[in-house]
N, C-alpha and C positions, 0 to 999 in steps of 0.2 A: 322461800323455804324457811322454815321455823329449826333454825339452828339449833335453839337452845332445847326443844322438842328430841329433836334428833338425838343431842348430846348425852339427855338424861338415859334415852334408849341405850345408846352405846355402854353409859355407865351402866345402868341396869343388867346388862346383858354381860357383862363383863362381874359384877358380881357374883351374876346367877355361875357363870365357870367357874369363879373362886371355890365357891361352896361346891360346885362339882369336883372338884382337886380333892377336896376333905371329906368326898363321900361316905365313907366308911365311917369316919371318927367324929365327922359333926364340926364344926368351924365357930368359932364365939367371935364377935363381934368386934373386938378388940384386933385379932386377928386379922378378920377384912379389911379393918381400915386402914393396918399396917400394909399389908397387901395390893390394896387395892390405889393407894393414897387417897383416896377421899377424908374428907372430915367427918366427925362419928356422927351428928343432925343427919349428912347427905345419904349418909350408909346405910344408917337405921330407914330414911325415908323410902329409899329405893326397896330396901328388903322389904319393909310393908305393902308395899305394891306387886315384889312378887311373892309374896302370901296371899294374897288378895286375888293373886290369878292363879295361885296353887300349883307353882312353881319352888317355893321353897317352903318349908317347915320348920317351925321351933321346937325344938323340946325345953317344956314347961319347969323339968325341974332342972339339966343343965342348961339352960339358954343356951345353947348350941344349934347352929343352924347346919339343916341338912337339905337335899335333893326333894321333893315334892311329889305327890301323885302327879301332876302334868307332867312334869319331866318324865313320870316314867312312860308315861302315856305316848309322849313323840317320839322317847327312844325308844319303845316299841315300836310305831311307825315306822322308822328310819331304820331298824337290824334289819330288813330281809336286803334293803341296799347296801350298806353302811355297816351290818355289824361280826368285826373280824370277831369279836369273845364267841359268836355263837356258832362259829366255824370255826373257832380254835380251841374250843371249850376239852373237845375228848384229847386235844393232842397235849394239849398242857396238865392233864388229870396222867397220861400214859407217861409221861415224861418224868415225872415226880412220881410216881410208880417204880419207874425202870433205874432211876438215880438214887431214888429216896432222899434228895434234894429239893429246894425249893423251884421250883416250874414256874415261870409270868409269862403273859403276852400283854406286849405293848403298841401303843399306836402314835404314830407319827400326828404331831399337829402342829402344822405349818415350821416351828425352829427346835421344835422338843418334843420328847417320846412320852407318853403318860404311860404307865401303867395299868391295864382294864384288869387285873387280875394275878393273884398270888394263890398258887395250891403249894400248902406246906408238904415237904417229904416227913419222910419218917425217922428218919436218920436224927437222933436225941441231942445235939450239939445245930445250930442253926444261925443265921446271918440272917439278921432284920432291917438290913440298909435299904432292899426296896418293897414298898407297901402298896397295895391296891389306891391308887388317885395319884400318887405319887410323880413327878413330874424331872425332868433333867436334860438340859442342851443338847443336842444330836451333838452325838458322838462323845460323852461323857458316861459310862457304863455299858454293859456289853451290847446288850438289846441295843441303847440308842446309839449307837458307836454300829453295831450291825446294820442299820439302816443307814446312816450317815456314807459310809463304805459303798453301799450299792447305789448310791446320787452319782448322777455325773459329774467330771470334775469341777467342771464351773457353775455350777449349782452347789457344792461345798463349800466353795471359797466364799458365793454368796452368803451362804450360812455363818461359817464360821465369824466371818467379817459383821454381820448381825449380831452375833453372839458376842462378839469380842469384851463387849463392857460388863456381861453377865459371866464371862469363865474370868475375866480379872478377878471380880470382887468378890466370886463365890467358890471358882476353881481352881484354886493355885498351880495343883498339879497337874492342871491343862488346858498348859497357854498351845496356840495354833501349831505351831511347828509340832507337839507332841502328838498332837489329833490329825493333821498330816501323816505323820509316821506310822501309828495306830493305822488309820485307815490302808495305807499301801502294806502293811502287816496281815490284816485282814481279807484282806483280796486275795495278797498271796498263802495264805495257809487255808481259807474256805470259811473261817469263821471268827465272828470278832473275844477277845480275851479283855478285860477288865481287872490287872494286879492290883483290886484293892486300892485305889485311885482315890475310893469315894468314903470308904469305908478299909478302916486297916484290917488287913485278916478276913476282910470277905470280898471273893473273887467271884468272876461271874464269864461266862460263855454264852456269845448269844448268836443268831441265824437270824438273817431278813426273811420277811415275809414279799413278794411282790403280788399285786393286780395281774391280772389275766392281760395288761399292758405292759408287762416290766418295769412298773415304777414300785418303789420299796416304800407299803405302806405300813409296816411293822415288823416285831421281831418277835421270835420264841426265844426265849433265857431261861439259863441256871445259876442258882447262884449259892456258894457252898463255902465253908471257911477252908480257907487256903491248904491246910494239909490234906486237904479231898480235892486238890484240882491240880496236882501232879501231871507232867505236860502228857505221860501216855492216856491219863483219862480226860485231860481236856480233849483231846485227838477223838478220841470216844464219844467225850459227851457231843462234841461237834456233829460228829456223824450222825448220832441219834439226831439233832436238833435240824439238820438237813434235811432226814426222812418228813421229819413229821412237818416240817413250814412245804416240802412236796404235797403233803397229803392237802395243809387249809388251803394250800393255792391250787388244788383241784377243785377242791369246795367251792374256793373263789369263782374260778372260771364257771363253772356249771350254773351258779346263781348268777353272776352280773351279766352272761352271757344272753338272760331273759330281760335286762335290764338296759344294757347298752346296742344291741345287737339293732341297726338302723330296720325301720320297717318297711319292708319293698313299697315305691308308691305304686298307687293305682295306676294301670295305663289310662290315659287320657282317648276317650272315645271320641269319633270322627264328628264332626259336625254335620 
């Protein structure tokens, strides 16, 4: 086996997420390698190669690197399996409608929730803690703390315990025992609360999304500066966020149900 083969793939591939995290805003160089730890020769080299398979993009006058035509090519492939934005698209547009709040869904990936999506409300005073690519440990704001809630419990502890060296040095406000607590909080009122944890003065409410399996692969969030999330309209927004993760997990089921649904075998004919 050609390790060193292997390795560069892995690195490669791991880039190419980076700059998926930065979609919206473009990622400069300097950035990846912080990120990424490689050294800037490795980074730059990798990045030319996924330009060269038209995975990633420069823009010529900010050197900022973004998403690529191929990427968008497989993630169009992979949405009629894989993609909760385009079954969550109308609930998260009615949601910020109904709130005049900021509306996100986000997606579970493997210890952290990313963000696919922010619809601004209307509402003139707004909270820009979370952005489309945006990324954050389960159970560290509401969305990812919503999903985190719906894990069984030893599949938490596994996480958490992953996580541990990442909420030290980036989470002060949530070391495990708080995320513990938060989660049994959450279970028992129906929906998870984020006091501005991440962000002073910007709260957020958020609802798991599950698979047509009962696993929680994302969340519907709000997220609104604190004198709009008074505990009778969190109660509210809850509810609304309830409705509408009902409606994409009907969506779900109907689509994956073409998809996972085993296919009867043939009977085998008599010899």
């Amino acid at each position: 086996m050609d390790f060193s083969g292997a390795q560069s793939v892995d690195r490669a591939l791991g880039l190419l997420a980076l700059v998926g995290r930065h979609a919206g805003r473009g990622v400069g160089l300097s950035t990846l390698v912080e990120e990424s730890g490689l050294n800037k020769p490795t980074a730059r080299r990798l990045l030319l190669a996924l330009m060269r398979a038209g995975f990633v993009e420069q823009d010529e006058a900010t050197r900022r690197y973004y998403l690529g035509a191929e990427s968008y090519v497989l993630g169009s492939l992979a949405a009629p399996r894989y993609g909760l934005l385009q079954f969550a698209m109308d609930s998260v547009v009615r949601l910020s409608r109904q709130t005049q709040d900021s509306a996100f869904v986000s997606v579970r990936r493997d210890l952290v929730s990313v963000c696919l999506h922010r619809e601004e409300g209307t509402y003139p005073v707004r909270t820009h803690a979370l952005q489309t690519g945006f990324e954050h440990p389960l159970g560290c704001g509401a969305g990812s703390l919503a999903i985190l809630a719906a894990l069984p419990d030893a599949e938490i502890e596994t996480v958490l315990e992953a996580n541990a060296p990442v909420l030290a040095a980036s989470y002060p406000l949530y070391p495990p025992e708080r995320i513990r607590a938060d989660v049994a909080a959450t279970r028992a009122r129906g929906y998870a609360l984020n006091p501005g944890l991440i962000v002073a003065n910007s709260w957020g409410v958020g609802v798991a999304i599950r698979d047509r399996f009962g696993r929680a692969i994302g969340a519907l969030s709000i997220a609104a500066i604190d004198t709009r999330l008074h505990p009778p309209r969190q109660a509210e927004i809850g509810a609304l966020l309830a409705a509408e993760a009902t409606r994409v997990e009907q969506k779900l089921a109907q689509r994956q149900s073409v998809y996972f649904t085993p296919v009867p075998e043939t009977p085998r004919k008599s010899a």
